[in-house]
C-alpha positions in Angstrom: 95.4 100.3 95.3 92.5 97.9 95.8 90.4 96.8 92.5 87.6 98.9 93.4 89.5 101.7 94.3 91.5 101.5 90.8 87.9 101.2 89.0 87.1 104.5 90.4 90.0 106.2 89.7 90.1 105.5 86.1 86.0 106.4 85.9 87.0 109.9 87.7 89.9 110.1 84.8 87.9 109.3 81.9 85.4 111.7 82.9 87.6 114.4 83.7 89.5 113.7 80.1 85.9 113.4 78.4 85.1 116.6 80.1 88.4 118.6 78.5 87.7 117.4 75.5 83.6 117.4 75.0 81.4 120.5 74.4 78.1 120.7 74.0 76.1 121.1 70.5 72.1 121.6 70.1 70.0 120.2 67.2 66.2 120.7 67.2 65.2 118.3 69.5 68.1 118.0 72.7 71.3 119.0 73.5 73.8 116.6 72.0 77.3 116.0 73.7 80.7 116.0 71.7 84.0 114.8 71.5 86.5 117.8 69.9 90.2 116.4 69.6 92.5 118.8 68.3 96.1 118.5 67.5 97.9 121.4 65.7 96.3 122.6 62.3 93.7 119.8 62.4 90.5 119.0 64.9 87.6 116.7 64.6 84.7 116.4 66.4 82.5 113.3 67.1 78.8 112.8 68.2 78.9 109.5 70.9 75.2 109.7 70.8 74.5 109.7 67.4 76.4 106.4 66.4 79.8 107.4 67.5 79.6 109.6 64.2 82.8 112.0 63.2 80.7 115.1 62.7 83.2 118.0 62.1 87.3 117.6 60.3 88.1 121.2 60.0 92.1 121.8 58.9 93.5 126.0 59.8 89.6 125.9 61.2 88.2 125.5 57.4 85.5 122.6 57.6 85.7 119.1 55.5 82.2 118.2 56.3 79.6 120.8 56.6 76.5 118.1 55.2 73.2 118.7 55.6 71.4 116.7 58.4 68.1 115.0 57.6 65.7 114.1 60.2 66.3 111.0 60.7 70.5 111.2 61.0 71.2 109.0 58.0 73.1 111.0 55.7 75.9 113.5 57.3 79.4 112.8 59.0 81.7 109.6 58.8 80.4 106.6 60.0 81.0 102.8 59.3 78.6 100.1 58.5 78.7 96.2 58.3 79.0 94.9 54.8 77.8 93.5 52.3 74.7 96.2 52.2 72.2 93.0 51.2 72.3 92.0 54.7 70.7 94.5 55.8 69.4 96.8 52.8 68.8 100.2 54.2 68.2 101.8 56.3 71.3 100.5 58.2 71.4 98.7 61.3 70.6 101.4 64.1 72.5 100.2 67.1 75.6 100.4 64.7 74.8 103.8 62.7 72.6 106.1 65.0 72.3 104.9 68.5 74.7 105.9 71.4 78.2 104.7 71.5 79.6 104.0 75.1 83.1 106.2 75.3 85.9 103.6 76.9 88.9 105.7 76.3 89.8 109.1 75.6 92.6 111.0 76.0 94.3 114.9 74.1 94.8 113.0 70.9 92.6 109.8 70.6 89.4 108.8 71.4 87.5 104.8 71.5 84.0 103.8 71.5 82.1 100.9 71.1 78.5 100.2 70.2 75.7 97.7 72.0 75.2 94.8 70.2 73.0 94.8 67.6 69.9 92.6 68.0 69.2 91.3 64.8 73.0 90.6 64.0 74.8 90.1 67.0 77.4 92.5 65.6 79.5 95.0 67.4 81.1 97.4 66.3 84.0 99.5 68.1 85.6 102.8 66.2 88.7 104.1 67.5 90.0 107.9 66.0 93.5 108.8 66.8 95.0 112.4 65.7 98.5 111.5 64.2 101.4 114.1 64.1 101.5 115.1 60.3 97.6 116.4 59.8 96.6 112.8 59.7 94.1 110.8 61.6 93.9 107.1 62.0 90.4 105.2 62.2 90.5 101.4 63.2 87.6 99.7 63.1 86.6 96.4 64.9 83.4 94.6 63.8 82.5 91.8 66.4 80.5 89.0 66.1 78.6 88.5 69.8 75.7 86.5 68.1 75.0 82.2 68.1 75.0 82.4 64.3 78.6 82.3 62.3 78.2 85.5 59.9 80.4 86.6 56.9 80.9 90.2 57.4 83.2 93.3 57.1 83.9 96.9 58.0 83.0 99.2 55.6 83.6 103.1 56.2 81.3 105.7 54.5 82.1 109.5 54.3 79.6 112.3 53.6 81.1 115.3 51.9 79.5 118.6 50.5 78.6 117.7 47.0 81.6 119.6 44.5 85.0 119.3 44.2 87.1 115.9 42.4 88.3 112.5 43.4 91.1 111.1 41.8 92.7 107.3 42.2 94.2 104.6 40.2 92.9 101.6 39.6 92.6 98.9 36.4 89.2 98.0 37.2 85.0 99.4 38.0 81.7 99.4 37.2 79.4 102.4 37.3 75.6 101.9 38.2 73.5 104.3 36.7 75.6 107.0 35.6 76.8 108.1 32.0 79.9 107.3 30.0 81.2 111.1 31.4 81.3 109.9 35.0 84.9 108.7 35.2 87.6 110.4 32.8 90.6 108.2 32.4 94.3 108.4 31.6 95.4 104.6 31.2 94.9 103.7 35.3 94.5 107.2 36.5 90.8 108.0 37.1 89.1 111.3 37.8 85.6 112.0 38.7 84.7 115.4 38.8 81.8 116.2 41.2 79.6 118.9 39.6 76.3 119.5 37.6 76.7 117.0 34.7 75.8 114.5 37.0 71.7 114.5 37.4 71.1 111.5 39.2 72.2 109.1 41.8 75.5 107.4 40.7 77.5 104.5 42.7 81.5 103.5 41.1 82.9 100.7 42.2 86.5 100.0 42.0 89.6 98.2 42.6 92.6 100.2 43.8 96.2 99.9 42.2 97.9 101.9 45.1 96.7 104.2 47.5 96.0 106.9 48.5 92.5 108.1 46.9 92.5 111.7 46.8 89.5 114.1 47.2 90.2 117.9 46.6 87.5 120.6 47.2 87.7 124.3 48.0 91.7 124.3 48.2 91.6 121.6 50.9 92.7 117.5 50.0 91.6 114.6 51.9 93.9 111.4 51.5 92.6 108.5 52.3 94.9 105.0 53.0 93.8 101.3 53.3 95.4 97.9 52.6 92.6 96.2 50.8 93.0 96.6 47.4 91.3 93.8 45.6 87.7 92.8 44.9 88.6 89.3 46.3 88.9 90.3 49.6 85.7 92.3 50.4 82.1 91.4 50.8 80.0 90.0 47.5 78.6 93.2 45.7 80.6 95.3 47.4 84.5 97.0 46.1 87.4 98.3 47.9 86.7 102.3 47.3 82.9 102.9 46.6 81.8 106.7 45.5 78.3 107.8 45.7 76.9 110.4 44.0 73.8 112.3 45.0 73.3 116.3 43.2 69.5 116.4 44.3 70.7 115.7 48.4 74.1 117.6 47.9 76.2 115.1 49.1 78.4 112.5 47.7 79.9 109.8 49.7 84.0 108.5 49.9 83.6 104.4 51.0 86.5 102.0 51.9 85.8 98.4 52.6 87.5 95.8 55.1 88.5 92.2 54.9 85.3 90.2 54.4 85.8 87.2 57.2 83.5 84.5 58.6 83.2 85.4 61.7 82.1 83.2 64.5 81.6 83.7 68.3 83.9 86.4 69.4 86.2 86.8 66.5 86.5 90.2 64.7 86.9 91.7 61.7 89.2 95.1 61.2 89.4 98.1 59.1 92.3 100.4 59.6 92.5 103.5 57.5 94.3 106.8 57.8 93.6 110.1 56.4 95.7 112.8 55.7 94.8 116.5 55.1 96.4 119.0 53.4 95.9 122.0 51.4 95.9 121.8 47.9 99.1 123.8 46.8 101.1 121.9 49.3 
């Protein structure tokens, strides 16, 4: 088979898988195209126009993630930022948070995007989701630096979830901005923060992790979430290894892991791999 002949076979294949897998969702303004990969008890759903965002995790077809959407697309879904934030401040850079992912691969069980580069940072940033066999899901993400300028960056992954329910983790050290000596309860490393209406303003933990996984449980359902960085040496300056954001008034806090913080010239990459595992809560 001749090289252009190959390049159209696997176009015709990707968009017959894309087509298996995609359905179509409306919001106020245009029909937007999705990604659904299911795989047993456990299916997610991502929005390729909309930053490559994981919109939907829904385990025995209960939902993980039913956020609110504000107008401008900021604060639902999983997504995945460069870090540290005071690069960029907020709102965050749009060709790697809200604007259309290009779809390389995807197949029953996995799915990889990529972003364009972004033009103030050179960054690029390329998300792969892979359905695992035990309820789990695996997220890598690849932060590129295509700019002239050297930059010290990292992957940093940020979770919406319905505001209620608890996280629990271990971990010897973290600071709380702007919240109240009840934020955190503690048992020697243990920590618990319970998500409910004792909290009245925004509130942003930062901590180190003794082992993984963190652990959030809400409405009978847990999401596990894995990494390997641990330590407050090894992300960006300002920044920790697990971040929880708090926010009652918008109804929605947010679960955060943080990637090796590398300088990064020309070409080279930074990764984040996590993995999440669901479950219900009695198992």
């Amino acid at each position: 088979m001749n090289a252009t002949l190959r390049l159209g076979y696997h176009f015709f294949l990707s968009l017959l898988l894309l087509s298996s897998c995609s359905s179509e969702k409306t919001t106020d303004d245009h029909p937007v195209k999705t990604v659904t990969l299911t795989r047993d008890s456990l299916s997610i759903t991502v929005e390729p126009g909309m930053g490559g965002r994981l919109v939907s995790l829904t385990y025995g077809g209960r939902e993980m993630l039913p956020t609110q959407r504000d107008s401008s697309g900021y604060t639902y879904g999983s997504t995945a930022w460069p870090a540290p934030q005071s690069e960029w401040n907020w709102p965050p850079p749009a060709a790697i948070d809200r604007e259309a992912y290009t779809v390389q691969e995807v197949d029953a069980h996995s799915l990889l995007l990529i972003s364009r580069e972004d033009p103030e940072t050179g960054l690029v940033l390329q998300k792969r989701y892979r359905l695992g066999p035990d309820s789990d899901v695996g997220l890598t993400y690849w932060i590129t630096n295509h700019g002239d300028t050297t930059r010290s960056v990292a992957a940093w992954e940020v979770t919406r979830l319905p505001y209620g329910g608890a996280f629990w983790f271990y971990s010897d050290s973290l600071r709380v901005e702007r919240g109240a000596g009840t934020t955190v309860q503690s048992r020697d490393s243990l920590r618990r923060i319970t998500v409910d209406d004792r909290h009245t303003g925004k509130i942003k933990v930062f901590a180190d992790l003794d082992s993984v996984p963190v652990s959030y449980t809400n409405d009978g359902l847990v999401l596990e979430k894995h990494t390997v960085v641990t330590d407050f040496y090894r992300v960006a300056p300002g920044q920790a290894p697990l971040e929880i954001y708090l926010d009652p008034a918008a109804g929605f806090v947010e679960f955060e892991l943080h990637g090796d913080y590398r300088k990064l010239g020309y070409g080279e990459t930074s990764t984040l791999r996590t993995k999440w595992v669901i479950r219900r809560a009695e198992e």
